[in-house]
DSSP file (Angstrom, degrees, kcal/mol; ACC not computed):
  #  RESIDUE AA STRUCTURE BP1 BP2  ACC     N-H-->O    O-->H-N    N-H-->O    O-->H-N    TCO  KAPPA ALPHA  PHI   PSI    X-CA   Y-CA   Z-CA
    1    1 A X     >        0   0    0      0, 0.0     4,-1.3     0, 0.0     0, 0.0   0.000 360.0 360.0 360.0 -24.9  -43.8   48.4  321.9
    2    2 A X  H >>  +     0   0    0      1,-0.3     3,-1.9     2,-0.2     4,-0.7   0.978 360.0  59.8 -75.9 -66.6  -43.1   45.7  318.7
    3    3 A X  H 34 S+     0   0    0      1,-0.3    -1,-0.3     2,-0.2     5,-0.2   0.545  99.2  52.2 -35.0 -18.5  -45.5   47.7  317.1
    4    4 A X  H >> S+     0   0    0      2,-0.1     3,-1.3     3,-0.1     4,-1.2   0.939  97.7  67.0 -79.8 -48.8  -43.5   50.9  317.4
    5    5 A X  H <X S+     0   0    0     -3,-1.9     4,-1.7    -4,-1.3    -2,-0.2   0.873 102.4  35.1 -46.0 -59.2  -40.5   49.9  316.0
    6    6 A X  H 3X S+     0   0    0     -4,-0.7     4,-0.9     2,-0.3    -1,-0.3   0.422 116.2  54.3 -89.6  11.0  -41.0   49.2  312.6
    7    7 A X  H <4 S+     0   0    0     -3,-1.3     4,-0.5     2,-0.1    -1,-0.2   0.490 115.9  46.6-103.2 -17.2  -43.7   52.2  312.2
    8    8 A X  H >< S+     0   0    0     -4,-1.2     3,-0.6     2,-0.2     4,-0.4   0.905 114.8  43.5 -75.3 -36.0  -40.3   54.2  313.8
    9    9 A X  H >X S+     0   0    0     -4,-1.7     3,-3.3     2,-0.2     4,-1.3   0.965 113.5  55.2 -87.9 -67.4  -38.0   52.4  311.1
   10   10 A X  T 3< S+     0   0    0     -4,-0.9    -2,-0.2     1,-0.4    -1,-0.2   0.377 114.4  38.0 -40.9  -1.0  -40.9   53.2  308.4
   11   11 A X  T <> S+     0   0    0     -2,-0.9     4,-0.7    -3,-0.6    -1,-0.4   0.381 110.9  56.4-137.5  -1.4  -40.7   56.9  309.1
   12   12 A X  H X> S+     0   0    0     -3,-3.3     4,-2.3    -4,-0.4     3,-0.8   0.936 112.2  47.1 -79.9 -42.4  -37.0   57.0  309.6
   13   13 A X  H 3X S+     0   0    0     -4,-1.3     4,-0.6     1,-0.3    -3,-0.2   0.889 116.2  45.1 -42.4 -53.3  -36.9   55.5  305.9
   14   14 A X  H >> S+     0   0    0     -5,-0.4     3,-0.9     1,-0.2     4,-0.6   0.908 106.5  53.4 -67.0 -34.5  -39.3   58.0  304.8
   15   15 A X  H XX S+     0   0    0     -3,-0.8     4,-2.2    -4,-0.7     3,-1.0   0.894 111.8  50.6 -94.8 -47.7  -37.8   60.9  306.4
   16   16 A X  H 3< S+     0   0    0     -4,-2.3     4,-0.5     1,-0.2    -1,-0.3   0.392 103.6  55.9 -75.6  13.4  -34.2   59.9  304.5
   17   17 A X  H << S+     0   0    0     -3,-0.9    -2,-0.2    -4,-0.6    -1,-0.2   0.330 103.9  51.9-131.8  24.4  -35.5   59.7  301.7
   18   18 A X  H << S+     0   0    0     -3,-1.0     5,-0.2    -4,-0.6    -2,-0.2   0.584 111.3  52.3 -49.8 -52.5  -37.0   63.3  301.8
   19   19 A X  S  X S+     0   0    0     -4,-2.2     4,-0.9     1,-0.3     3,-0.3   0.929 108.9  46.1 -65.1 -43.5  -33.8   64.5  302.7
   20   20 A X  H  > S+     0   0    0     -4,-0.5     4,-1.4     1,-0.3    -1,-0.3   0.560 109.7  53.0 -79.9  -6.1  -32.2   62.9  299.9
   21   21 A X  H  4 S+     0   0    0      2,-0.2    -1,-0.3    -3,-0.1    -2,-0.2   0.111 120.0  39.2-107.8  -1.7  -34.9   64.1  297.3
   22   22 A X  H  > S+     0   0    0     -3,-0.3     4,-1.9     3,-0.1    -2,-0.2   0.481 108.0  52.7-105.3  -6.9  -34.2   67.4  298.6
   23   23 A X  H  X S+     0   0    0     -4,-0.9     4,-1.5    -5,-0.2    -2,-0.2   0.963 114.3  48.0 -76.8 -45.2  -30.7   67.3  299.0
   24   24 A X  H  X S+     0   0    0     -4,-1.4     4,-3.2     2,-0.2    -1,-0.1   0.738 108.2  62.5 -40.0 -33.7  -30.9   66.0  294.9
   25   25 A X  H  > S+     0   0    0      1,-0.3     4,-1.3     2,-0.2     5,-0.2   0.938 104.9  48.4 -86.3 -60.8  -33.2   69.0  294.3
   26   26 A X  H  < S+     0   0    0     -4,-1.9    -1,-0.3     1,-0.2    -2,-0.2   0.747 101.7  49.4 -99.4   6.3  -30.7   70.8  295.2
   27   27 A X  H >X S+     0   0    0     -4,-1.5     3,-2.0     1,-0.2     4,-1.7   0.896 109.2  64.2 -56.8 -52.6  -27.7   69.9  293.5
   28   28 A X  H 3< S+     0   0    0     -4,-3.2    -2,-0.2     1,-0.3    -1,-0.2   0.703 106.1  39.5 -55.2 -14.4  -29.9   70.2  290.6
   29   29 A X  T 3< S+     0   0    0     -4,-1.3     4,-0.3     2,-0.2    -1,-0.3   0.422 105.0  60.7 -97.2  -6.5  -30.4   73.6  291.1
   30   30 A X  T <> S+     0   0    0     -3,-2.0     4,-1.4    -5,-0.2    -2,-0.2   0.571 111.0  44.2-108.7 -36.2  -27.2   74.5  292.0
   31   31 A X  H  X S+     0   0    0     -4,-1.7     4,-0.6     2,-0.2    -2,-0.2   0.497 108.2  60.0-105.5   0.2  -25.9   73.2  288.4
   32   32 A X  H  > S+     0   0    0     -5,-0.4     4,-2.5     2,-0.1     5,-0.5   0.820 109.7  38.4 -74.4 -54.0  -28.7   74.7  286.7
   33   33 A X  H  > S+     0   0    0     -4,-0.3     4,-4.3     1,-0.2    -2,-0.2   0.969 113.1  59.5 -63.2 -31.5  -27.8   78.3  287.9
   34   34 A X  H  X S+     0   0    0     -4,-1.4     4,-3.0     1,-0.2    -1,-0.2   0.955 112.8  42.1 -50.9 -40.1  -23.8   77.3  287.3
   35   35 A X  H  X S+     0   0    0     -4,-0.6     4,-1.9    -3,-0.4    -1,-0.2   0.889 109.1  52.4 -72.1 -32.3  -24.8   76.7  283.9
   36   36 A X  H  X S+     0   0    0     -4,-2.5     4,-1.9     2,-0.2     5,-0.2   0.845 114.1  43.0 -63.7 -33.4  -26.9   79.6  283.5
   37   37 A X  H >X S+     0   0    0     -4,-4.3     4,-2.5    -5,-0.5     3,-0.7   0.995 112.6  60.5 -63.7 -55.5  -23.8   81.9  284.9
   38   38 A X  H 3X S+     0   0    0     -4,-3.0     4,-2.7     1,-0.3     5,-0.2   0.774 110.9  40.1  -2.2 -93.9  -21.6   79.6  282.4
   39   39 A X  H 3X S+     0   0    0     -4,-1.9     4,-2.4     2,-0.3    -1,-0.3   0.682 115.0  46.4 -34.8 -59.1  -23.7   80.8  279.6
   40   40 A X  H XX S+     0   0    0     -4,-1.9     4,-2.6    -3,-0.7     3,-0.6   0.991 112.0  50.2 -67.0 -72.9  -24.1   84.3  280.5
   41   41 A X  H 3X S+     0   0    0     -4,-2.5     4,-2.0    -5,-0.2    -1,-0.3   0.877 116.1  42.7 -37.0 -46.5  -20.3   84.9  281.2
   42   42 A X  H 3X S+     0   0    0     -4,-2.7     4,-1.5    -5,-0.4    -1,-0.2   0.825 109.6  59.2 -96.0 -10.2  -19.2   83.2  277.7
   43   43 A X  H << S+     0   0    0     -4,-2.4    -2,-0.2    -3,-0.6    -1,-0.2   0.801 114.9  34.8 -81.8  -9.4  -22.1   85.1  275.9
   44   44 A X  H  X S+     0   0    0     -4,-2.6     4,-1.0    -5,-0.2    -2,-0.2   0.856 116.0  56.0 -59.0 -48.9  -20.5   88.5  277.1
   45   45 A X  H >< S+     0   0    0     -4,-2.0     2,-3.0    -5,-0.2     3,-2.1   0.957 116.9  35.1 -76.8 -92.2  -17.1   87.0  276.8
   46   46 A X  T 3< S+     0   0    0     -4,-1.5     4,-0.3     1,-0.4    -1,-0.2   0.360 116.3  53.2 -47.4   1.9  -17.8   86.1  272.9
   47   47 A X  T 3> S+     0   0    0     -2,-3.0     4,-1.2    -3,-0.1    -1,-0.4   0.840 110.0  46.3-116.1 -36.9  -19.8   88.9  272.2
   48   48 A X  T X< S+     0   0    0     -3,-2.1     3,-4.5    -4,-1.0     4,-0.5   0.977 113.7  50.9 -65.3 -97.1  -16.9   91.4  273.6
   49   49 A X  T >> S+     0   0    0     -4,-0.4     4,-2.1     1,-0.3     3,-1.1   0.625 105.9  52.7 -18.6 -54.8  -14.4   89.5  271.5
   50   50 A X  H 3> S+     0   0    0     -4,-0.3     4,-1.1    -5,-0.3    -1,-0.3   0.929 114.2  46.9 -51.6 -41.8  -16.9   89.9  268.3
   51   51 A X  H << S+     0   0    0     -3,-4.5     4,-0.3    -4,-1.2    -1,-0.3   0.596 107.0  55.2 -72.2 -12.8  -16.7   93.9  269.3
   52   52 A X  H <> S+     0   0    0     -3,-1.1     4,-1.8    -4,-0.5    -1,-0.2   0.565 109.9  46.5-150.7 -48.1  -13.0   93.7  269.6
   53   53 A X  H  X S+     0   0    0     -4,-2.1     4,-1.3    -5,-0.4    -2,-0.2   0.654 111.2  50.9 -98.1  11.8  -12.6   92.2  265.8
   54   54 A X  H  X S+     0   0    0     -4,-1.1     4,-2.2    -5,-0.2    -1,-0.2   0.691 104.7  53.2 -90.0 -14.4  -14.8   94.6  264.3
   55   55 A X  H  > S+     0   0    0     -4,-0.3     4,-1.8     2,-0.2     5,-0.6   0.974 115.3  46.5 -81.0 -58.0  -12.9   97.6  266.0
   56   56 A X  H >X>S+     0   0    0     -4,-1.8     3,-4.4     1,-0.3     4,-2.1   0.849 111.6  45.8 -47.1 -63.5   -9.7   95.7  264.2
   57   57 A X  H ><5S+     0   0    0     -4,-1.3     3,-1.1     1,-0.3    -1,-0.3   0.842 117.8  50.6 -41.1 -65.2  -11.6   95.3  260.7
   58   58 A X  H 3<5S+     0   0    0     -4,-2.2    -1,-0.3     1,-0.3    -2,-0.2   0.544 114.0  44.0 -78.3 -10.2  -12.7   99.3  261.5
   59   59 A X  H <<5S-     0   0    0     -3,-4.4    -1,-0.3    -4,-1.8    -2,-0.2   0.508 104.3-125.9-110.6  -7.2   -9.1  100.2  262.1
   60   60 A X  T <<5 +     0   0    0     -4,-2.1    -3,-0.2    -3,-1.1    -2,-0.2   0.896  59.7 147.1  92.5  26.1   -7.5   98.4  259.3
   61   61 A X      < -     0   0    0     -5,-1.1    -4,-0.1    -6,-0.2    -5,-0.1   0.859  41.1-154.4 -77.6 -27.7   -5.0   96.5  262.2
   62   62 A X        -     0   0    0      1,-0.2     2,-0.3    -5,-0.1    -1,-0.1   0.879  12.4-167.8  11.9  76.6   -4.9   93.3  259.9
   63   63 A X        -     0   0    0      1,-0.1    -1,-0.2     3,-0.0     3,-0.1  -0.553  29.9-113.8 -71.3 143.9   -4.3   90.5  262.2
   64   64 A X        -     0   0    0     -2,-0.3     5,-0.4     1,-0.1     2,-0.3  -0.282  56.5 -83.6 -71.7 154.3   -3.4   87.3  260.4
   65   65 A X  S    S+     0   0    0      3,-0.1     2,-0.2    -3,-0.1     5,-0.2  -0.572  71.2 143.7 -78.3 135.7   -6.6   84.9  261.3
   66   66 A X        -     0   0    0      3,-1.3    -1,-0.0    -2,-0.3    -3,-0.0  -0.801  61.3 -89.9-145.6 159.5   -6.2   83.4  264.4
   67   67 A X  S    S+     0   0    0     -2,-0.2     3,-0.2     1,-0.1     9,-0.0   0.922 125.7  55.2  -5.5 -78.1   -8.4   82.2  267.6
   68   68 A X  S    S+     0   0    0      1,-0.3     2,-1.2    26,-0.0    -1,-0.1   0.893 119.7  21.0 -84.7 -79.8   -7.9   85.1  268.9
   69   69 A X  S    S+     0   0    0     -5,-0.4    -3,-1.3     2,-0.1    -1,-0.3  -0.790  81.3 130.2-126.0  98.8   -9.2   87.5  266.0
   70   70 A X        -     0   0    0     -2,-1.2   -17,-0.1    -3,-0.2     6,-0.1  -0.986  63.1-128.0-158.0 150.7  -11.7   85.3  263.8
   71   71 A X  S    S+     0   0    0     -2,-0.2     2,-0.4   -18,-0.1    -2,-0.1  -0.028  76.3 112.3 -94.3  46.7  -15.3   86.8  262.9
   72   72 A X     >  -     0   0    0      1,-0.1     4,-0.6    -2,-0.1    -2,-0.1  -0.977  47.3-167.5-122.0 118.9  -17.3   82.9  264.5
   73   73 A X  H  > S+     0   0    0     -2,-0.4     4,-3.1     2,-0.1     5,-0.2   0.661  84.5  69.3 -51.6 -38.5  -19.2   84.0  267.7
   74   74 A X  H  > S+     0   0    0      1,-0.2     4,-1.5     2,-0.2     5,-0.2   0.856  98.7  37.7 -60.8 -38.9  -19.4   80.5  268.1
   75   75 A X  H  > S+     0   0    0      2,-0.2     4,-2.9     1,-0.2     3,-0.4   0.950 110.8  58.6 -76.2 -43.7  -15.7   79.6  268.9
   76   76 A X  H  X S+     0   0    0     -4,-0.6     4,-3.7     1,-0.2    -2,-0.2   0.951 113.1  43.0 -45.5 -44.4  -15.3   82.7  270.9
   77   77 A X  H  X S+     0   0    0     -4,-3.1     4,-2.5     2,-0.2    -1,-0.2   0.733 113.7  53.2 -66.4 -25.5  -18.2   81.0  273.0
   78   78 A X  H  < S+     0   0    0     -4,-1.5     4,-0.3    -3,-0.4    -2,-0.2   0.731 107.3  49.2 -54.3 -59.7  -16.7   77.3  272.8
   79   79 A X  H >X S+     0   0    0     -4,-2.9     3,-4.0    -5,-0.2     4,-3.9   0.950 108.7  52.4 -66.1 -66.6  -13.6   78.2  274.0
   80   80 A X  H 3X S+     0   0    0     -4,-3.7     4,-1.7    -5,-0.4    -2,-0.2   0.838 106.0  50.9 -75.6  -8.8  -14.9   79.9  276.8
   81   81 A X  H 3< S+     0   0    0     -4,-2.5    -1,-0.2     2,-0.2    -2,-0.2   0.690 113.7  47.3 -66.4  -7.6  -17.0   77.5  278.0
   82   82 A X  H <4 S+     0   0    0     -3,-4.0     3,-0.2    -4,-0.3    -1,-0.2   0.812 111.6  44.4 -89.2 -30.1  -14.5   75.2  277.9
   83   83 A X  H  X S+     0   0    0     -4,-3.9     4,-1.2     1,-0.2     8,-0.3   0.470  97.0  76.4-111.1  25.1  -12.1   76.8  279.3
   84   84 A X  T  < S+     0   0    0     -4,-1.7     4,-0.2    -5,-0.3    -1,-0.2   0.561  84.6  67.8 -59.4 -20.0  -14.1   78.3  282.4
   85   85 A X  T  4 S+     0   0    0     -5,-0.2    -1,-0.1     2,-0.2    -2,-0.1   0.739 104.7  37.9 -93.5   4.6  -14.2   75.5  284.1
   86   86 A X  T  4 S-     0   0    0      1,-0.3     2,-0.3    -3,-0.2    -1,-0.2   0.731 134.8 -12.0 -96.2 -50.9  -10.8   75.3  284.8
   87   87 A X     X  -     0   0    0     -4,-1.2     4,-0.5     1,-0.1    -1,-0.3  -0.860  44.9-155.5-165.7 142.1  -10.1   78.3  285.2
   88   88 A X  H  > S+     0   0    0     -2,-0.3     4,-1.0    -4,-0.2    -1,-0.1   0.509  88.8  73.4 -94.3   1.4  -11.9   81.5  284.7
   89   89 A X  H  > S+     0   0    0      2,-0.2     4,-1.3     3,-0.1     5,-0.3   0.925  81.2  75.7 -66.0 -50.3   -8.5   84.0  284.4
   90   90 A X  H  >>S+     0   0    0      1,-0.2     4,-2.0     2,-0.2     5,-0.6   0.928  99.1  55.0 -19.5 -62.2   -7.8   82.3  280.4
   91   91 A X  H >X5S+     0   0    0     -4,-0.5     4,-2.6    -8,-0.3     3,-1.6   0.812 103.4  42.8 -32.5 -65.6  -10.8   84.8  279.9
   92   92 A X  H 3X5S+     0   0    0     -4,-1.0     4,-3.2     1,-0.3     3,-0.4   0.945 120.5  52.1 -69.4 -56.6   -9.6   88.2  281.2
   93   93 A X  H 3<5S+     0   0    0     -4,-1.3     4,-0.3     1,-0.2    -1,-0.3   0.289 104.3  49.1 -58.9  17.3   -6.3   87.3  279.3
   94   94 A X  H <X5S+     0   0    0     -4,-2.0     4,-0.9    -3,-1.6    -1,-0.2   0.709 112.3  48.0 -90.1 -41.3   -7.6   86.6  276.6
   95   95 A X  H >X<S+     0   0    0     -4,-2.6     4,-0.8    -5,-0.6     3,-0.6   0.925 114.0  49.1 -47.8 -57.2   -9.6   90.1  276.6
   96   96 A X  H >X S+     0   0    0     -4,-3.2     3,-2.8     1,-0.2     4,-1.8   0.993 108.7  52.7 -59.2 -57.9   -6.5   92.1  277.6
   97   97 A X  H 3> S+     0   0    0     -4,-0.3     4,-2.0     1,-0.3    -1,-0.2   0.613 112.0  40.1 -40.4 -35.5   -4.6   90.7  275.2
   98   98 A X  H << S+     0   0    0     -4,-0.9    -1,-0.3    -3,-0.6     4,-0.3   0.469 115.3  54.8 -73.8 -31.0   -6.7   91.3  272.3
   99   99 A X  H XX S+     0   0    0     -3,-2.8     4,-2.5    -4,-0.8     3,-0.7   0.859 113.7  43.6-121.1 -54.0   -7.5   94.8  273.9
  100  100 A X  H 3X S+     0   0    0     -4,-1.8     4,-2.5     1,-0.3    -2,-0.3   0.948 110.6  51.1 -89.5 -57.0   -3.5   95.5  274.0
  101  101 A X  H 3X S+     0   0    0     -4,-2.0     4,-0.7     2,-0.2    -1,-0.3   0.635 116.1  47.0 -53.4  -9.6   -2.8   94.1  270.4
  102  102 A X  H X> S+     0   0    0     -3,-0.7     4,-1.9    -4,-0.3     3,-1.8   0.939 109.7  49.0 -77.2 -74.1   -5.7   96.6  269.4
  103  103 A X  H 3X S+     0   0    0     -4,-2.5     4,-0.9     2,-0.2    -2,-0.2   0.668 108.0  56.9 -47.0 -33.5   -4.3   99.3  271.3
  104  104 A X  H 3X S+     0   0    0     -4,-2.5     4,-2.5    -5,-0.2    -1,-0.2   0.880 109.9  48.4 -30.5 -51.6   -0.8   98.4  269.5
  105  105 A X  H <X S+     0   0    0     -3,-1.8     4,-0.9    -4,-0.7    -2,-0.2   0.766 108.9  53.4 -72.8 -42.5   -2.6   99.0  266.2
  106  106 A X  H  < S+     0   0    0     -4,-1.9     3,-0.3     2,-0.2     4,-0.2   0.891 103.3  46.6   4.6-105.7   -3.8  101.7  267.2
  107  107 A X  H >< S+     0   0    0     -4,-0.9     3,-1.8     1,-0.2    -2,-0.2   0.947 106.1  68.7 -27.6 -90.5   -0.8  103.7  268.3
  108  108 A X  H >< S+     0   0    0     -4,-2.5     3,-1.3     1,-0.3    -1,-0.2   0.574 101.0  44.6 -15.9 -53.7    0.9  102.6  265.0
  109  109 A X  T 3< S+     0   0    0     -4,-0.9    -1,-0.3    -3,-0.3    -2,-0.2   0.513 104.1  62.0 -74.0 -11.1   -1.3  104.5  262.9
  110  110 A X  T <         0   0    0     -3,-1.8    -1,-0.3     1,-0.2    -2,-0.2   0.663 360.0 360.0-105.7  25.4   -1.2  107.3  264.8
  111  111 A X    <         0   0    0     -3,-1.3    -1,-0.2    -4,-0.1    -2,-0.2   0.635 360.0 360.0-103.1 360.0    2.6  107.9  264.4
């Protein structure tokens, strides 16, 4: 029986620290793919946004330079990765907004 014990404490040891090297495995994995969505989502978001100040340039809307309407992929991307992780609405209002001062500019010329 003495002899049971500690090969029974030696495979309970073992057996948590499986768990915990998979449980690690998969946190890691879990913040790979968050980052990968991260990424994807703010190269869409910045790449939209780049489409969005070429339409201005192509309508003549001449928005003073801003955030908002500035020709750097890289800040469009910057921003939103920073500010997805608080909260991912900033984005879609940022889009609309941009999409509705466009659609202003628009309109103006066509009166």
């Amino acid at each position: 029986m003495n002899k049971i014990k500690p090969l029974l404490l030696s495979l309970t040891i073992s057996i948590v620290g499986v768990s915990n090297t998979l449980y690690a495995d998969g946190i890691d994995d879990l913040i790979a793919a968050m980052v990968r969505q991260a990424e994807q989502t703010c190269s869409n978001y910045a790449s939209n946004a780049m489409l969005q100040y070429q339409r201005s340039l192509q309508a003549d809307c001449r928005f003073p330079p801003s955030p908002r309407w500035q020709a750097n992929y890289h800040n469009h991307y910057g921003w939103c990765y920073h500010t997805q992780h608080a909260k991912p609405e900033p984005l879609a209002a940022e889009q609309n907004a941009r999409e509705a001062e466009l659609n202003a500019c628009y309109n103006a010329k066509i009166r």
